[in-house]
BATIDREN-394338 format. One record per residue (C-alpha): residue in one letter; x, y, z. Coordinates in Angstrom, 1 decimal, decimal comma. Layout:
# residues N
<r><res>A</res><u>X</u><v>Y</v><w>Z</w></r>
...
***
This chain:
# residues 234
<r><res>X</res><u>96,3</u><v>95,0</v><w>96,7</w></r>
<r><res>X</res><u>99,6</u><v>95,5</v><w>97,7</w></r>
<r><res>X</res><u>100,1</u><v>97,4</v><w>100,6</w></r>
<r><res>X</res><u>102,8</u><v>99,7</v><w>102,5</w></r>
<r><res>X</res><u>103,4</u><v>101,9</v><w>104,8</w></r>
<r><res>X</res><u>107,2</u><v>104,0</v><w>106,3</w></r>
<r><res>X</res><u>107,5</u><v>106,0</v><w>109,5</w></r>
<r><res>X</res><u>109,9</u><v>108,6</v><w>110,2</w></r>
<r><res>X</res><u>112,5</u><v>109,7</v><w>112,5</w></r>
<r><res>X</res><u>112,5</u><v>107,2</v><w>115,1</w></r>
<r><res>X</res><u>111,0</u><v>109,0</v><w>118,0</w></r>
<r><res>X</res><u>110,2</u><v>106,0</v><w>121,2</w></r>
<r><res>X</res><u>106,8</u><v>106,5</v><w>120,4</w></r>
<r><res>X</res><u>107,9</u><v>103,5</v><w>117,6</w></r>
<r><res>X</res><u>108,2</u><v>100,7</v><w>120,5</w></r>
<r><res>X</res><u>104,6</u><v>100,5</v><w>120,8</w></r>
<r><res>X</res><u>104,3</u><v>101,2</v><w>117,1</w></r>
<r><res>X</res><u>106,2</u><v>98,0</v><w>116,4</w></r>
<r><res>X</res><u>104,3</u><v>95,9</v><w>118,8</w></r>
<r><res>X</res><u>101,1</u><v>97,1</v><w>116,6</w></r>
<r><res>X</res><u>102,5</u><v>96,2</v><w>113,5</w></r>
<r><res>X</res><u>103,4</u><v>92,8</v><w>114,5</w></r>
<r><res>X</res><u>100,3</u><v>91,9</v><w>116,5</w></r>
<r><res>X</res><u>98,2</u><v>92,6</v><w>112,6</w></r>
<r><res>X</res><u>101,3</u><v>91,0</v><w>110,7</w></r>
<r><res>X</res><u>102,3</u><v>94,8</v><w>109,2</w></r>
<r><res>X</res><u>105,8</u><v>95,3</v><w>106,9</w></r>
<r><res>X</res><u>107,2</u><v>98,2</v><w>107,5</w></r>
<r><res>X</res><u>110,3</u><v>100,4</v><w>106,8</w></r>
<r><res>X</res><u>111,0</u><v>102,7</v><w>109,7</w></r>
<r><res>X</res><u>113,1</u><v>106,1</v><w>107,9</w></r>
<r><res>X</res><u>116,2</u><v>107,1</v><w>110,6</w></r>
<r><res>X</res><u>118,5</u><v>109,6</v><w>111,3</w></r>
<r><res>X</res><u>121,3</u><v>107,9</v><w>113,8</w></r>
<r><res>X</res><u>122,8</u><v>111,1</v><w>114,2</w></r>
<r><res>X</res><u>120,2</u><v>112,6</v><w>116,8</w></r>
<r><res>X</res><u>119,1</u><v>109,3</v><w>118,1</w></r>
<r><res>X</res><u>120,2</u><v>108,9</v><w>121,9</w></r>
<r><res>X</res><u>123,7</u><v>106,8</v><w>121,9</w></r>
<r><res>X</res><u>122,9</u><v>104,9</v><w>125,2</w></r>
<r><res>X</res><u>119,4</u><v>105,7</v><w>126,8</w></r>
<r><res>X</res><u>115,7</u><v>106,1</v><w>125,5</w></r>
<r><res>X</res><u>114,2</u><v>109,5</v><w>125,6</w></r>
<r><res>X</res><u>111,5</u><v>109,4</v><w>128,2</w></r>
<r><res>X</res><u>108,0</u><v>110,4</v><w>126,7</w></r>
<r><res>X</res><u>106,7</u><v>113,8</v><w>128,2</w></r>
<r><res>X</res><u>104,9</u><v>116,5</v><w>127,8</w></r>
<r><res>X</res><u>107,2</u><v>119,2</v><w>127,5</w></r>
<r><res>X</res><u>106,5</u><v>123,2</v><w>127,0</w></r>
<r><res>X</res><u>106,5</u><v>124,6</v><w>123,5</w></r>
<r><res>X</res><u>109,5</u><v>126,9</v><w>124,4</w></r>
<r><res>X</res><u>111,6</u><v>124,0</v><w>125,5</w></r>
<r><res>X</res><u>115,1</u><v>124,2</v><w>123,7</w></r>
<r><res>X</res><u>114,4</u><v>120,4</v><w>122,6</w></r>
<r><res>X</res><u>111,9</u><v>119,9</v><w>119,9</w></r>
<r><res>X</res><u>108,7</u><v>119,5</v><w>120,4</w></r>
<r><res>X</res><u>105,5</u><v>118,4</v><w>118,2</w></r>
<r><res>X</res><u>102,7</u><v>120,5</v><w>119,2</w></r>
<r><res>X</res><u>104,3</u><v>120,5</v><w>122,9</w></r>
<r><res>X</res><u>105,1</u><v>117,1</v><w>123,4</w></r>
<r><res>X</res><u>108,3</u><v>115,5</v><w>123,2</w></r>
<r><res>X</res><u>108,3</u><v>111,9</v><w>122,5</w></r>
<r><res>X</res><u>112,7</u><v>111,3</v><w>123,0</w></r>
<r><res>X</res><u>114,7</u><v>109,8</v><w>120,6</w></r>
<r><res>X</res><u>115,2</u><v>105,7</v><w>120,8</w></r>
<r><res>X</res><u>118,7</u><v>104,6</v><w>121,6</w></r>
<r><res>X</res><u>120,8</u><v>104,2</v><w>119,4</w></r>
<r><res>X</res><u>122,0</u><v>100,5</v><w>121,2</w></r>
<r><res>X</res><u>118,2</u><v>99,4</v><w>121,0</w></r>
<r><res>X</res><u>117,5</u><v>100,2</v><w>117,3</w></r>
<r><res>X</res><u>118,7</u><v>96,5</v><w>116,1</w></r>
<r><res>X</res><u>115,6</u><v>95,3</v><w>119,4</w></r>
<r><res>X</res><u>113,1</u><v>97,5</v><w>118,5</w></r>
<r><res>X</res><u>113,2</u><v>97,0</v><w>114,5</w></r>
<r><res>X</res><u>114,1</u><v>93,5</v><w>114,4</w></r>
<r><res>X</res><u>111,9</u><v>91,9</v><w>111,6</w></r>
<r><res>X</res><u>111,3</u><v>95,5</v><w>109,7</w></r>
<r><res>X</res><u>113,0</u><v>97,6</v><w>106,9</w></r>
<r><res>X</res><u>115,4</u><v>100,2</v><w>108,1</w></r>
<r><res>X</res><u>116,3</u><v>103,0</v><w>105,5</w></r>
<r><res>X</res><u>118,0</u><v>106,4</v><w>105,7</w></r>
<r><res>X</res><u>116,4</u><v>109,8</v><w>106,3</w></r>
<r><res>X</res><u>120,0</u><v>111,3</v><w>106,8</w></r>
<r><res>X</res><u>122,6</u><v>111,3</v><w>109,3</w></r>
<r><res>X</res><u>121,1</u><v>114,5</v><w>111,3</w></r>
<r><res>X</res><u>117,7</u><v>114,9</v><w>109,2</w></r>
<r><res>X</res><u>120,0</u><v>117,7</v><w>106,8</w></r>
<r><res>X</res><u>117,7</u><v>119,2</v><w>104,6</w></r>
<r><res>X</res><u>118,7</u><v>119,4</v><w>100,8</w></r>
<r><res>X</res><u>119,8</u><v>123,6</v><w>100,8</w></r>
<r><res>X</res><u>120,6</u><v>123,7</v><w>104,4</w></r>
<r><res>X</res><u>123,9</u><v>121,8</v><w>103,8</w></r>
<r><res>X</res><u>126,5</u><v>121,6</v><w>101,1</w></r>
<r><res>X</res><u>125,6</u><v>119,3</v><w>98,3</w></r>
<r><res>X</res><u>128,1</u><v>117,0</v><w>99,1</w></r>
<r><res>X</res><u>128,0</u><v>117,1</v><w>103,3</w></r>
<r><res>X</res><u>123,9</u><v>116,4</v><w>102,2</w></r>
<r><res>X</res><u>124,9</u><v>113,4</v><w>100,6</w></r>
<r><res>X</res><u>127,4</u><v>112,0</v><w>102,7</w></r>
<r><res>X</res><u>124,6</u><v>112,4</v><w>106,0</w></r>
<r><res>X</res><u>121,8</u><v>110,1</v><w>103,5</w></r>
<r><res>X</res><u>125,3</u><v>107,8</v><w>103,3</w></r>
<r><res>X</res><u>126,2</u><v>107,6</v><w>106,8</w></r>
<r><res>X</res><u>123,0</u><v>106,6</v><w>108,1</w></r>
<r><res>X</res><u>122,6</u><v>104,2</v><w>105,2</w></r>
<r><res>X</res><u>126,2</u><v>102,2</v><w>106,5</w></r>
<r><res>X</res><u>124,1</u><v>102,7</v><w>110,1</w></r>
<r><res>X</res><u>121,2</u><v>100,3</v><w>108,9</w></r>
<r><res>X</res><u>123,3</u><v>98,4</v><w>107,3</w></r>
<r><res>X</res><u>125,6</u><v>97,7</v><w>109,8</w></r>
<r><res>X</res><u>122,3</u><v>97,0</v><w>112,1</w></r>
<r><res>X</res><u>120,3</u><v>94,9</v><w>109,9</w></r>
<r><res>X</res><u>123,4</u><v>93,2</v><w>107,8</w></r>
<r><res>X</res><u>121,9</u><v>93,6</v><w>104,2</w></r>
<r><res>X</res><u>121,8</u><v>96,5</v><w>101,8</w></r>
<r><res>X</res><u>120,0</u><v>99,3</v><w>102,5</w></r>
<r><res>X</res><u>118,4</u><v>101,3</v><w>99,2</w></r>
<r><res>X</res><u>115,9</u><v>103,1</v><w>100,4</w></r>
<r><res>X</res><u>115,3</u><v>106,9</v><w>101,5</w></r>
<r><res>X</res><u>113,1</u><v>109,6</v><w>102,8</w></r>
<r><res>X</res><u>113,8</u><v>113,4</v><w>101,8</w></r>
<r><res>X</res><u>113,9</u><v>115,1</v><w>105,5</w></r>
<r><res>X</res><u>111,2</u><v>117,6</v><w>105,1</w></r>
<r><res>X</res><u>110,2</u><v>116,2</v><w>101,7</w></r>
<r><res>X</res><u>112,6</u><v>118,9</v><w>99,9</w></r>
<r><res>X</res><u>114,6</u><v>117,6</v><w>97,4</w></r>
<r><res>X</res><u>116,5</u><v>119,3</v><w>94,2</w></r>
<r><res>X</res><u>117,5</u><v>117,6</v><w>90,7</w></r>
<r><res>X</res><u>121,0</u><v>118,1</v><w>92,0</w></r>
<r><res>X</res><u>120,5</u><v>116,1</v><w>95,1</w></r>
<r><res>X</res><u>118,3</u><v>113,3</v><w>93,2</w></r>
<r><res>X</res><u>121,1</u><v>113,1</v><w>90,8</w></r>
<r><res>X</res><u>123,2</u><v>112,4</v><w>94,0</w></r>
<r><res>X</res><u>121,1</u><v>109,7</v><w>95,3</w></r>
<r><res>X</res><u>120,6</u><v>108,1</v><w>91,4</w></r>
<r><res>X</res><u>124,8</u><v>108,3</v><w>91,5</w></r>
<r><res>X</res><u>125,1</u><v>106,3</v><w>94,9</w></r>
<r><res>X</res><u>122,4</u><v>103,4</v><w>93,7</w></r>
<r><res>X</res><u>119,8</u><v>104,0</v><w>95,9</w></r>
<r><res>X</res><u>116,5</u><v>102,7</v><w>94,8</w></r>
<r><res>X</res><u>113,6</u><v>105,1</v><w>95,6</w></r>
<r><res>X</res><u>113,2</u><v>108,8</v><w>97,8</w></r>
<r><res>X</res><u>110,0</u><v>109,4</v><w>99,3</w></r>
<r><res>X</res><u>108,7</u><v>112,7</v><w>99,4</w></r>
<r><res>X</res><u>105,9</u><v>114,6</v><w>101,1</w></r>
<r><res>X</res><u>103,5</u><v>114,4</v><w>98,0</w></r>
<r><res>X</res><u>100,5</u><v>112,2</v><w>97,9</w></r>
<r><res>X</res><u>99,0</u><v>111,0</v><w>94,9</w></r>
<r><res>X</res><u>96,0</u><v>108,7</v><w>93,6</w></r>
<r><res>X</res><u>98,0</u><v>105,7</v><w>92,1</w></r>
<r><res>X</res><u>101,7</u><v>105,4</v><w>93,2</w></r>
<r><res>X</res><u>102,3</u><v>103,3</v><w>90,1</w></r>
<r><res>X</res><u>102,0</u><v>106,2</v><w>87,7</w></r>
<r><res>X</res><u>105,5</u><v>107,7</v><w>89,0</w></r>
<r><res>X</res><u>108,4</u><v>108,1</v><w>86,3</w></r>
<r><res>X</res><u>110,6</u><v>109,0</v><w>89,2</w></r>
<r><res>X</res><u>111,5</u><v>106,7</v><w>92,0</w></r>
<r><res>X</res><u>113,9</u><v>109,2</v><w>93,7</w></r>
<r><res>X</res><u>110,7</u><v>111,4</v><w>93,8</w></r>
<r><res>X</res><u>108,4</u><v>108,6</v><w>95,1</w></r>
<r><res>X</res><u>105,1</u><v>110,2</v><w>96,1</w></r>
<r><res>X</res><u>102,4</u><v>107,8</v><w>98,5</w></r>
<r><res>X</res><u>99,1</u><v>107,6</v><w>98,6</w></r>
<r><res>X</res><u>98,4</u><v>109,5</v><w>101,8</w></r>
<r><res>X</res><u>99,3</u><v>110,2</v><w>105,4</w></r>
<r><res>X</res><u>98,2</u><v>107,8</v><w>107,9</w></r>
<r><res>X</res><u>95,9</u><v>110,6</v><w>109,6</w></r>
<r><res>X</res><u>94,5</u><v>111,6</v><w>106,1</w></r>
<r><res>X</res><u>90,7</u><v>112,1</v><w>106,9</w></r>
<r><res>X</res><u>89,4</u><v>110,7</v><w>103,8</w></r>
<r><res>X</res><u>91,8</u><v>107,7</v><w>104,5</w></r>
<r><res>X</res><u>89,6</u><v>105,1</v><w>103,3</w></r>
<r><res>X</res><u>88,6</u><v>106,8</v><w>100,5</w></r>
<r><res>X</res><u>91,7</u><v>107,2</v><w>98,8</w></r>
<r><res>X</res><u>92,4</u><v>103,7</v><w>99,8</w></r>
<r><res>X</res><u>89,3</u><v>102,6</v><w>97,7</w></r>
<r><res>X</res><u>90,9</u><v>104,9</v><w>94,6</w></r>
<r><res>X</res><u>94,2</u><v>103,3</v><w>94,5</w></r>
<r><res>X</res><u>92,3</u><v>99,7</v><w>94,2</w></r>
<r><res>X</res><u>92,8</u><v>99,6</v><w>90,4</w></r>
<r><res>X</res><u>96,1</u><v>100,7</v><w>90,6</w></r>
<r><res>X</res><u>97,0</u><v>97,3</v><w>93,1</w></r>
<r><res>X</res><u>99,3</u><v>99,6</v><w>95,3</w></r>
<r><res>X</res><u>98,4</u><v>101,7</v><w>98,3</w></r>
<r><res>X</res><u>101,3</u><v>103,4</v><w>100,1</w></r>
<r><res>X</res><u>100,8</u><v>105,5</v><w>103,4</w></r>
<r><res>X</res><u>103,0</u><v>107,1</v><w>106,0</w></r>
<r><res>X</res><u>103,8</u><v>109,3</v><w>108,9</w></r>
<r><res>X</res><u>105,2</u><v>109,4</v><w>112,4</w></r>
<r><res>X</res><u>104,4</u><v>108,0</v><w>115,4</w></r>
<r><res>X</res><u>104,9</u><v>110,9</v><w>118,0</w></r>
<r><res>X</res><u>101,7</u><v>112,2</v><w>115,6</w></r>
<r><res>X</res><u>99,9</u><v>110,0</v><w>118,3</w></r>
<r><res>X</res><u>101,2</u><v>111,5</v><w>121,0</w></r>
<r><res>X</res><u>100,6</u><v>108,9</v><w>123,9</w></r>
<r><res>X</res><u>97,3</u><v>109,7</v><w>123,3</w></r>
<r><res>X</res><u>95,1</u><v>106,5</v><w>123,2</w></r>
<r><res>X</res><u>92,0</u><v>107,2</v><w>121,0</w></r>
<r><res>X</res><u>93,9</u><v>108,5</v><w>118,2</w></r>
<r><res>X</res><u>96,3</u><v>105,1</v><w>118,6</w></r>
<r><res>X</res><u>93,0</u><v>102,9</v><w>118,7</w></r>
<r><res>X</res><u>92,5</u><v>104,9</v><w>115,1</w></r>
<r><res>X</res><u>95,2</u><v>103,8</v><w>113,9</w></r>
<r><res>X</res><u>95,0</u><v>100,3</v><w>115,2</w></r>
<r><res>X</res><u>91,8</u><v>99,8</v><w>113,7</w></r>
<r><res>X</res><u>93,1</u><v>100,6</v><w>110,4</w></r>
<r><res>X</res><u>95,5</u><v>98,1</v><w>111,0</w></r>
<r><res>X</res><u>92,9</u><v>95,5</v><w>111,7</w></r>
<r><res>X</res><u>90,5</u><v>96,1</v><w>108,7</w></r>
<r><res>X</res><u>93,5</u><v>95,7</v><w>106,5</w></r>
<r><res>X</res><u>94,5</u><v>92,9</v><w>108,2</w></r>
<r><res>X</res><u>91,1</u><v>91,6</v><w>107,5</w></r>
<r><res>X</res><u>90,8</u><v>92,7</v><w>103,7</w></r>
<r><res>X</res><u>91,8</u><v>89,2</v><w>101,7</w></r>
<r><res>X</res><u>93,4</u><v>91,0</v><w>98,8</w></r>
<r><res>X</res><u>95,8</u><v>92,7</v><w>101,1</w></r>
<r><res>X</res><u>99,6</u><v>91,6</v><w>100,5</w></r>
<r><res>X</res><u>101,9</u><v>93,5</v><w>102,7</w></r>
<r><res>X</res><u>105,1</u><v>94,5</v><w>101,1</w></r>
<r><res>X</res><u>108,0</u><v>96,7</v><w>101,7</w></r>
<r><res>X</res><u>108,4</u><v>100,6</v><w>100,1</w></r>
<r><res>X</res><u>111,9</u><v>98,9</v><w>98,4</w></r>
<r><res>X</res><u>109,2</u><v>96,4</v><w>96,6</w></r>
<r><res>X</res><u>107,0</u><v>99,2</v><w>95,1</w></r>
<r><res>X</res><u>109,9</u><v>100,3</v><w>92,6</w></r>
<r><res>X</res><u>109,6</u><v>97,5</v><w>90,2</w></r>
<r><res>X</res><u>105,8</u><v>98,4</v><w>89,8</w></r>
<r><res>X</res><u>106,8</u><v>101,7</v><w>88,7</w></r>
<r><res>X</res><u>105,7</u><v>103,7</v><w>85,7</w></r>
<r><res>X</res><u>109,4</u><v>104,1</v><w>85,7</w></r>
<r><res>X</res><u>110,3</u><v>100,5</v><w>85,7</w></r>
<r><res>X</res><u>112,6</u><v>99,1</v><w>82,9</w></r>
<r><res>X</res><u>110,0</u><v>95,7</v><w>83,5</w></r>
<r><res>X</res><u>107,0</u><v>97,7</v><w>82,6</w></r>
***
């Protein structure tokens, strides 16, 4: 079974993300968006009134990571664009959209110094227009928002659904459908968690039963697209 898993927006909730995923051996691709990231110092995590001008999940306000500590915090993962400011496909220009999923692609690949072909749709909006965009500038998969029982089954990789969130409550169940299929994909983000420790030891447990499961095979969301319905190797 292979298994993996992205996280969004890069919030500094993802330090002790990270140091989770490598204490169970996790691959990961974390999805950015340099342009609102801090340039120099980490957000401090806080709680933080639901009228504050800054945004807020749910009243809490995790800060963005710096933008200086990004190659630190990530070394050893996947990095791949979620555009330049999180523009979402309609709220821009067709062609500022696409030059925001560009500029934070250079970003990670100036950080990690390899290509970088992956993508989330901000929002999980997308349009055939802005696929088309994304098909034209050889990128290899978009994730959306949609979750589906076998990821395999997708004709579209610039449409690339997953299996579930990581807070899904039937979790384990839909882990247990997508057995057949030998894929099971999951995401989410990590200021979800708040710095709230039972629902982190949730997650962490997760962690540790996969860890445990002897058919798992961690792998990257960039390695899924081969196994594709949509695959010229199938």
């Amino acid at each position: 079974m292979k298994v993996c898993t992205c996280w969004d927006d890069a919030p500094v909730n993802d330090i002790r993300l990270t140091q989770l995923f490598r204490r169970y051996g996790v691959k990961a691709t974390f999805n950015l968006n340099p342009g609102i990231m801090d340039p120099e110092t980490r957000g401090m995590n806080k709680w933080m009134p639901t009228k504050s001008i800054r945004w807020t999940y749910n009243g809490f306000s995790s800060g963005r990571l710096a933008l200086k500590d990004v190659a630190e915090i990530y070394e050893g993962f996947e990095l791949a664009s979620h555009c330049w400011k999180h523009e979402v496909p309609g709220t821009v220009s067709d062609g500022e959209w696409i030059q925001s999923a560009l500029d934070a692609r250079h970003f990670c690949e100036d950080i990690t110094g390899k290509p970088c072909r992956g993508f989330a749709w901000p929002c999980g909006r997308f349009t055939p227009e802005t696929v088309a965009l994304l098909r034209a500038h050889d990128f290899a998969y978009g994730r959306t928002t949609a979750n589906v029982p076998d990821v395999t089954q997708c004709t579209e990789p610039l449409a690339l659904p997953s299996n579930c969130h990581f807070m899904a409550r039937d979790f384990w169940e839909r882990y247990e459908a997508a057995r057949p299929s030998g894929v099971f994909y999951f995401w989410g983000h990590s200021y979800e968690m708040y710095e709230y420790d039972p629902l982190w030891h949730q997650l962490e447990y997760k962690l540790a039963a996969l860890a445990e499961d002897p058919d798992v095979e961690w792998v990257n969301v960039v390695d899924l697209v081969p196994l594709l319905a949509a695959s010229p190797e199938k």
